[in-house]
C-alpha positions in Angstrom: -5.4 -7.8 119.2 -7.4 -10.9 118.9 -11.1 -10.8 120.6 -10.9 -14.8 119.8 -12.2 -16.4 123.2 -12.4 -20.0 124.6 -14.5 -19.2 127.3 -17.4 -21.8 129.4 -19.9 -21.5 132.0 -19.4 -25.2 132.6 -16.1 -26.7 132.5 -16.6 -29.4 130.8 -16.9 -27.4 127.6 -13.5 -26.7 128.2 -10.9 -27.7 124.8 -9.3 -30.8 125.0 -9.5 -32.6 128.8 -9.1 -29.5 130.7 -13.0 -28.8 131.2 -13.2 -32.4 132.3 -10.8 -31.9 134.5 -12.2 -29.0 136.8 -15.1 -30.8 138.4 -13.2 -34.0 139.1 -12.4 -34.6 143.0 -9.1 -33.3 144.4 -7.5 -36.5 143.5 -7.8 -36.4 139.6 -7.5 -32.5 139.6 -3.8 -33.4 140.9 -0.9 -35.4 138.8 -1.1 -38.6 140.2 -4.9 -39.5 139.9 -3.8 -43.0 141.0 -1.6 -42.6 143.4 -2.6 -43.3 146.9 -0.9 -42.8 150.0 -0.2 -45.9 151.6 1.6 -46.7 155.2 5.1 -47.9 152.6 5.6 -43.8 152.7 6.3 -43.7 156.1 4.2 -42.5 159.5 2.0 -39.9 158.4 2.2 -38.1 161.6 0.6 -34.8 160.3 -2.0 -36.3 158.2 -5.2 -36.2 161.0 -4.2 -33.0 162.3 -4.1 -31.4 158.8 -7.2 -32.8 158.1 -9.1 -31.4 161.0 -7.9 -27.9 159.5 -10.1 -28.1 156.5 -12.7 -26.0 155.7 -16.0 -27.5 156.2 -18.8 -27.6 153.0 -22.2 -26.0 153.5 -21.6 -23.1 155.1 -21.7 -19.3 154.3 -21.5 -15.9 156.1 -24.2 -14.2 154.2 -26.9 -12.7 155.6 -30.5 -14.8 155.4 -32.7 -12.1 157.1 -31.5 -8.4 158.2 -34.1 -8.7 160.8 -32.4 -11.7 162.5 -29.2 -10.5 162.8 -27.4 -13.0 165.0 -28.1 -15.7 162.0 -25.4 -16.5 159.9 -24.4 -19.4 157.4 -21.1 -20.3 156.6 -20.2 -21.0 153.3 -16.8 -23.0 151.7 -15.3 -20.4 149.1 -17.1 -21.8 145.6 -14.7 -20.5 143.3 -14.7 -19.9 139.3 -11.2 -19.7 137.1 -10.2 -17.5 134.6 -7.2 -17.8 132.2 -5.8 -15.7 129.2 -3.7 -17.6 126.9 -1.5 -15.1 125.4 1.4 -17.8 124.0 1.9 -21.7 123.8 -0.1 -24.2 122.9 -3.6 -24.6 123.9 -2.6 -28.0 125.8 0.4 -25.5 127.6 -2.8 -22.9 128.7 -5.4 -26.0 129.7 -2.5 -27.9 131.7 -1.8 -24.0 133.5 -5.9 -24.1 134.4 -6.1 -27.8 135.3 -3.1 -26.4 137.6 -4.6 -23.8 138.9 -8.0 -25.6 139.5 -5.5 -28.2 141.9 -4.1 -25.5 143.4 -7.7 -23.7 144.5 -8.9 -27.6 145.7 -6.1 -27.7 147.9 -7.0 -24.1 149.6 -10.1 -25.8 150.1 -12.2 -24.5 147.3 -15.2 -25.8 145.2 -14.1 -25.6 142.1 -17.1 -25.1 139.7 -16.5 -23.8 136.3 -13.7 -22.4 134.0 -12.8 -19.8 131.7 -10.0 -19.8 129.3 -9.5 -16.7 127.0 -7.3 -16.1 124.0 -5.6 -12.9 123.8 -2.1 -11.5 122.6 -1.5 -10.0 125.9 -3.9 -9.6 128.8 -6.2 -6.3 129.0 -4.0 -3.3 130.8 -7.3 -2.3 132.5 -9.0 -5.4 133.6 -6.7 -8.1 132.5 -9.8 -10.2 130.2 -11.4 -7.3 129.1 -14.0 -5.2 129.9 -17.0 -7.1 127.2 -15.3 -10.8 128.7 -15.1 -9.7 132.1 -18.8 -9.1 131.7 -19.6 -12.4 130.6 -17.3 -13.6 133.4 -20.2 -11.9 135.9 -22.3 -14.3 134.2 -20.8 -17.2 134.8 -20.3 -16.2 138.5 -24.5 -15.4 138.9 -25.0 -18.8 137.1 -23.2 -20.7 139.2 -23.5 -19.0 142.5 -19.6 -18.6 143.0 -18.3 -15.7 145.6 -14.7 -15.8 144.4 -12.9 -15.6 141.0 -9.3 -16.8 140.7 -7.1 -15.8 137.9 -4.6 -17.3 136.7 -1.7 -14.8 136.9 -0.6 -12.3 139.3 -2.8 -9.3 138.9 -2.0 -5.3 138.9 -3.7 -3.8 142.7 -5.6 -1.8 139.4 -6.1 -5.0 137.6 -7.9 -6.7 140.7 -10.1 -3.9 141.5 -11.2 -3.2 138.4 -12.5 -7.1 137.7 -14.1 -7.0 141.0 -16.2 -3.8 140.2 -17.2 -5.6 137.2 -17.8 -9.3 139.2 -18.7 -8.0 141.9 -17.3 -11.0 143.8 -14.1 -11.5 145.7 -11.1 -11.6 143.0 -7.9 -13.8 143.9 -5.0 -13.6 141.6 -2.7 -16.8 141.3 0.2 -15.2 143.9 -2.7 -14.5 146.4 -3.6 -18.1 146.1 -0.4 -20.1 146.6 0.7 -17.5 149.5 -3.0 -19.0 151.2 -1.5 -23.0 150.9 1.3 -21.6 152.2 0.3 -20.2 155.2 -2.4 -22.9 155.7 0.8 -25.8 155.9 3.3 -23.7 157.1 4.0 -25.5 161.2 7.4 -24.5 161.8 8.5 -21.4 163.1 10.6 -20.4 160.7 8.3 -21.5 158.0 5.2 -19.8 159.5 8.1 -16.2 159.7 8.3 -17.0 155.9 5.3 -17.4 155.0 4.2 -13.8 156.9 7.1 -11.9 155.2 5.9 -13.1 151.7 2.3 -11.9 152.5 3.0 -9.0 153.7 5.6 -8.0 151.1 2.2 -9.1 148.4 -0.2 -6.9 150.2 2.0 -3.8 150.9 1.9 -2.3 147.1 -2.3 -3.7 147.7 -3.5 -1.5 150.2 -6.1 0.6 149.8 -8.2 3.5 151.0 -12.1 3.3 151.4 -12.3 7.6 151.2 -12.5 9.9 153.6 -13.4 7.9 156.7 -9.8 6.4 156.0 -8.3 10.0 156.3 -6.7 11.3 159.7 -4.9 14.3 157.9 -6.9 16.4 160.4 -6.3 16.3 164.2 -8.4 17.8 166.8 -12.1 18.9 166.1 -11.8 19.4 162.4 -14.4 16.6 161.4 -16.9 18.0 163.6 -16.8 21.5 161.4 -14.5 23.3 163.7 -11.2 23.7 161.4 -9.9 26.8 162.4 -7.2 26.6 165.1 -7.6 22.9 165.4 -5.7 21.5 162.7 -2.9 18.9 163.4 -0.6 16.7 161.8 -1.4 13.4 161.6 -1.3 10.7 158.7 -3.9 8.7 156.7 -4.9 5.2 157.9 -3.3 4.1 155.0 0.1 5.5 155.4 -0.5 4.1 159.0 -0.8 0.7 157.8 2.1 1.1 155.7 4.4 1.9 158.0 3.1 -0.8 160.6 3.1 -3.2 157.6 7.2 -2.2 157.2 8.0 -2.0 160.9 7.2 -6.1 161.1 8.7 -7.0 157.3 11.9 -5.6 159.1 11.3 -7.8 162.3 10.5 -10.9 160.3 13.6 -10.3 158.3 15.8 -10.2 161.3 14.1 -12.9 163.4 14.5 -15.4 159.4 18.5 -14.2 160.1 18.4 -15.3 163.2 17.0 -19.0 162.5 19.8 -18.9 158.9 22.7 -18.7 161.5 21.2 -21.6 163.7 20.8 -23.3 160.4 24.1 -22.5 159.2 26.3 -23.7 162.1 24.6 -26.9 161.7 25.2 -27.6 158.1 28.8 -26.5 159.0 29.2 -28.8 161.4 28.1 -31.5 158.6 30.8 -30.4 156.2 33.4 -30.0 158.7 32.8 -33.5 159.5 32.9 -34.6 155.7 29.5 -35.4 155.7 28.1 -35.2 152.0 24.8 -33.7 151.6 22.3 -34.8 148.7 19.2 -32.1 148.5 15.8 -33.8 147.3 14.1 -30.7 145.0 11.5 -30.9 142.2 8.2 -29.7 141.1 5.5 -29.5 143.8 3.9 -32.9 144.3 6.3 -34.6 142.4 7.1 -37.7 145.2 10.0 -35.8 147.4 8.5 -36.9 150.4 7.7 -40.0 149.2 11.5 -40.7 147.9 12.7 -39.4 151.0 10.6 -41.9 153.1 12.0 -44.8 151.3 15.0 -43.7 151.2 15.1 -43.3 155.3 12.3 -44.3 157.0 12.0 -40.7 157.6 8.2 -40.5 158.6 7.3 -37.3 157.1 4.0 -36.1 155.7 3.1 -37.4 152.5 -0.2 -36.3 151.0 -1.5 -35.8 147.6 -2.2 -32.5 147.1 0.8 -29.3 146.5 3.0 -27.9 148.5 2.0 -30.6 151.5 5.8 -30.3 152.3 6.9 -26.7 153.4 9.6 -27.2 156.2 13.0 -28.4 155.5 13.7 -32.0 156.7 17.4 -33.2 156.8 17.7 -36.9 157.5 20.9 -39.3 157.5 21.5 -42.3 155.1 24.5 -44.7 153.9 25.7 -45.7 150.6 25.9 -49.4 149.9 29.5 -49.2 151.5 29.0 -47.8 154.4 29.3 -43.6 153.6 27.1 -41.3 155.7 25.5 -38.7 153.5 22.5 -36.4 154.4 19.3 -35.9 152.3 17.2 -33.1 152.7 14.1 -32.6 151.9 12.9 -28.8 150.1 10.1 -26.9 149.4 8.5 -27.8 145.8 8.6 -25.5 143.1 5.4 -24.3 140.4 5.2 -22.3 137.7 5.1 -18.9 138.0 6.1 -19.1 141.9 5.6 -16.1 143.5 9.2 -13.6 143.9 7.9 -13.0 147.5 8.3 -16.8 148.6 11.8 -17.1 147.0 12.9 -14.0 148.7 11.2 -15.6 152.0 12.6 -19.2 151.6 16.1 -18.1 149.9 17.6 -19.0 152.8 15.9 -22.6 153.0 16.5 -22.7 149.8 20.2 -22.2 150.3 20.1 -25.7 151.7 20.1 -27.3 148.0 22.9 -24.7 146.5 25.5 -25.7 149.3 24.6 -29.3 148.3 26.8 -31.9 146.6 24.6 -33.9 144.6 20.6 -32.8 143.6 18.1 -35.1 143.2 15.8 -33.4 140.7 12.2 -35.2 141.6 9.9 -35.5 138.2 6.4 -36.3 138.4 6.6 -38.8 135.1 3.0 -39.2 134.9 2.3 -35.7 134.9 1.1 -34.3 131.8 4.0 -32.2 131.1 7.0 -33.7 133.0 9.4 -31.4 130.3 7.8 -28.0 131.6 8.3 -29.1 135.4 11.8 -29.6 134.7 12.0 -26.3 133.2 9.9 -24.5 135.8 12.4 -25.8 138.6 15.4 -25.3 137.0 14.2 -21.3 136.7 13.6 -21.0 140.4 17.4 -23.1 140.8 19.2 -20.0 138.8 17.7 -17.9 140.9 19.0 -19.1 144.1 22.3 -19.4 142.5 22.0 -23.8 142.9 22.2 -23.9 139.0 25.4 -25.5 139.1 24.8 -27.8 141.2 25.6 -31.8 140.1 22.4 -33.0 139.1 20.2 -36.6 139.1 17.1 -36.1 137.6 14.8 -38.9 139.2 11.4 -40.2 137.1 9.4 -40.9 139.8 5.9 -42.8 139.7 7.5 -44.7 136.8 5.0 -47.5 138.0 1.6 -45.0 136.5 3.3 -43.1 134.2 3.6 -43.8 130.7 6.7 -45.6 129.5 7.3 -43.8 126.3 7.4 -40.6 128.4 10.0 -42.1 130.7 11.8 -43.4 127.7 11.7 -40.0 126.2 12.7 -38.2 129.2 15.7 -40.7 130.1 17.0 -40.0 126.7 17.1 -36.2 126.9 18.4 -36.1 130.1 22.0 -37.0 130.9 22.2 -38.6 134.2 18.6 -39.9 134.7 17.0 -43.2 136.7 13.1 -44.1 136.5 11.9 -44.9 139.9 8.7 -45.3 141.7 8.9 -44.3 145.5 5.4 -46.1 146.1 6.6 -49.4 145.1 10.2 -49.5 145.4 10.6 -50.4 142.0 14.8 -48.6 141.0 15.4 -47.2 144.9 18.3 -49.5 145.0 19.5 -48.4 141.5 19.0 -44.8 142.8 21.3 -45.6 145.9 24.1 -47.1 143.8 24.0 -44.1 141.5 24.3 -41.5 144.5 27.0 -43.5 146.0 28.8 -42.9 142.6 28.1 -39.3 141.8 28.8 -38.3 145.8 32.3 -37.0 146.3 34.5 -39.1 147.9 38.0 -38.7 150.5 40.8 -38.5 148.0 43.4 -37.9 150.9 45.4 -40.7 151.6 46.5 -41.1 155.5 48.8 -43.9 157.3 48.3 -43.6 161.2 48.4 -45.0 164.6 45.3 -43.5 166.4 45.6 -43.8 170.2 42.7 -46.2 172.0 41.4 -43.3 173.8 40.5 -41.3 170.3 38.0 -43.9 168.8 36.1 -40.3 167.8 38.5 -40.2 165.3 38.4 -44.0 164.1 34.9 -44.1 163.8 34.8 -40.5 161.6 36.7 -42.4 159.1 34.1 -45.5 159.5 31.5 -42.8 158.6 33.0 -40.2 156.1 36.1 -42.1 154.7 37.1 -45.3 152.9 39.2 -47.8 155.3 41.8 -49.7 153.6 43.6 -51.4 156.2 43.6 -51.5 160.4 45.7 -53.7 162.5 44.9 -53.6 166.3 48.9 -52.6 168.6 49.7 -52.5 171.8 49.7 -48.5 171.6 46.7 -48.0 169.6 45.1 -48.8 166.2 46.9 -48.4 163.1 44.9 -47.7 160.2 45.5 -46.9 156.3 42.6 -44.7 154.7 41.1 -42.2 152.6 39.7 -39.3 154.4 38.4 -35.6 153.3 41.0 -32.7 154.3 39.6 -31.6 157.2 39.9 -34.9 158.9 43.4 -35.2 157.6 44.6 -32.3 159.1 43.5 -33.4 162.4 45.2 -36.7 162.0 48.3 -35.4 160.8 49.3 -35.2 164.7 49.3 -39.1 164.4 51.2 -40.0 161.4 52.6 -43.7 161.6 
C-alpha cells in the first residue's frame, strides 16, 4: 500500500488548479464561472425565496461563557475536504474535490481548505488512515473548521472512527447531497423523496450513547430494585429503528400514490399521441435553462447543483405545427447516492417512457466526457438506457471549441448550443422535429361539424394532407398515430 500523500492545510497548495479552486466564490467553484443568470432564462419565480433560506455567515452555537448561559453565537458550518485518490488521474481526483468543494458551497458552507490523499484503497478503519487522519485534526485546529466532508460515502464505522480522531462533525459525500436535497426540495412529492432517501441513509447509522440509551429493564430496575420488577421492553435504539421503518413504509405508499396521479397523466399524453422529449444531464449542466428557451417555461434557473429537483412538463411545437412535451428531470452527479434513485425512480421513470432524450452537457466543464458517462450510469439503472438519444453541448458560447469539436465528433447525433444566448436553439428544434416519431397511419374521412375534437387532434398530433369543407362535415386526408385511427375508423369517407 502506498503512504504517498498530496495532502494541504491551505488549498491553494493543492496539485494542478484544484487548490485554487476551493477558496474561490460559489460562482468559480461551479462549471460555468461565467455564466450569469440573466432575465433571457425565463421568470425566476423561486429565486428571492430560495435566497432568504440561506444560512447566514457569522454566527455559531458554541458556548462563550458557561456562566452566561442564555448567550449563544451562531456560526455558518466552515467546512474542510478530504479526498483519497485510489485510481485515475490526478486531474480525475482534483476535478472530484473541486466537485465536492461546489457541492459543500451550495449547502451553504465556507469552504476553507483541502486535502487530497493517495492511497490504493481507502483505510478499512478510518478511511485516510490513522497517521493522515491525524494530520487531518491539524488542519481542522488551524483553520478553525467544525465539519469535515469526505469525499465518498463512509462506513457508520468509518465515520465514527475519523470523528474520534477529528473531533469535529464528519459528513460523508451521500450525507451531503441528501442536505441540498432536502434544502430545494418544494413539492410534495419531492419533499416525500427526499425523506425516504434520508431516512433509508441514517437507518444502518444509528447509534447508541450506552446505557442511558437502554430500556431492556422495565419497572424499578435502574433504581437498584431488580428483583420482581423486570419487564420487557426494547433499547431506544431498536425504538428508533422501528419508528424509522414504520414511516419508510408510509412514505413509500404515499410516493405510490402521487406515481398513479402521475401516471394517468402521462397516459392521457400518449393516448392522445402526444410525443414526449425528456431534458436529462449532469447537474448544472443548462436543463433549465434549455427548457426556458425552448418554452418560456419560467422555471428556476440558478447557478449552483441540483437547483432543479421537481419534475416540470411543459408543451412545445415542431416547426410544423406537432405538439410534443419536454420535461424537465432531476440532474445527475457522480457517485449519486442509491437512496435518491430508489426515491426518484419513479420521477425518473418520466425520461425511460420518453421518445427522444435530450442529454444536456455542460461543454465548458472541465470533464464534459466523465459527465456523460456519470449520466448514462444512473440511465441503465432506471432502465432509460435505450432510450433515442440527442446529446446537446450546451454553453457552447464559454466553452472551448476544440472540446465541442471533440465531443461532436465522438458522439453520434450531437448539436452545440448555448441556452444563454440562443446561439443553435433553432437547429436543436429542427433536429427534434426529425428524430420525434411521427403518425404513419394513413386515414381518409368525413368528420361531422359537431366533432371538431377530433379535427383539431390531428392539427396537434398528426400531419394534415388535405381538407375540403361539405355540407355534412369536413373531409380530411391525414396521417395520424393508431390510437387516433381507431377512433376515426367510425368515419371512413
Amino acid at each position: 500500500m502506498s503512504d504517498y500523500a498530496v495532502e494541504t492545510s491551505d488549498p491553494r497548495d493543492l496539485p494542478g488548479a484544484a487548490g485554487d479552486h476551493l477558496l474561490r466564490g460559489r460562482a468559480s467553484a461551479l462549471a460555468g464561472a461565467a455564466y450569469e443568470s440573466s432575465d433571457r432564462d425565463g421568470e425566476q419565480f423561486e429565486r428571492e425565496e430560495r435566497a432568504a433560506l440561506q444560512r447566514i455567515g457569522g454566527l455559531s452555537t458554541e458556548l462563550e461563557d458557561v456562566t452566561e448561559v442564555e448567550y449563544r453565537q451562531l456560526r455558518l458550518e466552515r467546512v474542510v475536504l478530504a479526498g483519497v485518490w485510489t485510481e485515475g488521474t490526478a486531474e480525475d481526483a482534483e476535478n472530484s474535490l473541486r466537485e465536492l468543494a461546489a457541492l459543500a458551497e451550495t449547502a451553504g458552507s465556507d469552504v476553507l481548505a483541502g486535502m487530497l490523499q493517495r492511497r490504493q484503497r481507502p483505510d478499512p478503519g478510518t478511511w485516510l488512515g490513522s497517521g493522515k487522519a491525524q494530520e487531518l485534526r491539524d488542519v481542522v485546529i488551524a483553520e478553525g473548521a467544525d465539519t469535515v466532508v469526505c469525499d465518498s460515502e463512509l462506513a457508520p464505522s468509518q465515520r465514527r472512527a475519523l470523528e474520534d480522531i477529528v473531533k469535529v462533525k464528519v459528513i460523508d459525500r451521500t450525507a451531503l447531497i441528501l442536505d441540498i436535497f432536502a434544502q430545494h426540495a418544494k413539492s410534495r412529492e419531492g419533499k416525500a423523496q427526499v425523506e425516504l432517501a434520508q431516512l433509508q441513509y441514517l437507518l444502518p447509522r444509528l447509534r447508541g450513547w450506552g446505557e442511558s440509551m437502554s430500556r431492556q429493564a422495565g419497572g424499578r430496575v435502574a433504581g437498584g430494585e431488580g428483583i420482581g420488577s423486570r419487564g420487557p421492553g426494547e433499547t431506544k435504539i431498536e425504538l428508533d429503528r422501528r419508528r424509522i421503518n414504520s414511516r419508510i413504509a408510509k412514505l413509500r405508499r404515499e410516493i405510490r400514490d402521487m406515481k398513479t396521479h402521475r401516471d394517468t397523466k402521462r397516459h392521457s399524453r400518449k393516448a392522445h399521441g402526444v410525443p414526449s422529449v425528456a431534458i436529462a444531464g449532469y447537474t448544472n449542466a443548462g436543463k433549465s435553462s434549455l427548457l426556458n428557451r425552448l418554452t418560456d417555461a419560467g422555471v428556476l434557473v440558478e447557478n449552483q447543483l441540483f437547483a432543479t429537483l421537481d419534475t416540470t412538463v411543459r408543451r412545445a411545437e415542431t416547426p410544423d405545427g406537432r405538439e410534443f412535451t419536454l420535461t424537465d428531470t432531476v440532474g445527475f452527479v457522480r457517485q449519486l447516492p442509491h437512496e435518491l434513485i430508489d426515491a426518484f425512480r419513479s420521477t425518473l421513470e418520466e425520461v425511460a417512457d420518453a421518445d427522444l432524450l435530450l442529454h444536456v452537457v455542460d461543454g465548458s466543464h472541465p470533464d464534459p466526457e466523465g459527465q456523460i458517462s456519470a449520466v448514462r450510469a444512473v440511465l441503465a439503472d432506471v432502465e432509460a438506457a435505450d432510450v433515442k438519444e440527442i446529446i446537446v453541448v450546451n454553453k457552447s458560447d464559454i466553452a472551448d471549441p476544440d472540446v465541442v469539436d471533440r465531443l461532436l465528433r465522438h458522439e453520434k447525433h450531437a448539436i452545440a448550443v448555448s441556452a444563454h444566448t440562443g446561439a443553435g436553439i433553432a437547429e436543436l428544434i429542427e433536429l427534434v422535429a426529425g428524430e420525434l416519431p411521427r403518425p404513419g397511419v394513413r386515414v381518409a374521412v368525413l368528420i361531422p361539424y359537431d366533432r371538431g375534437d377530433l379535427l383539431s387532434r390531428i392539427h396537434e398530433t398528426g400531419e394534415l394532407l388535405d381538407s375540403e369543407h361539405t355540407e355534412h362535415g369536413t373531409r380530411v386526408e391525414a396521417l395520424v398515430g393508431p390510437d387516433l385511427a381507431a377512433e376515426l375508423a367510425p368515419f371512413g369517407a
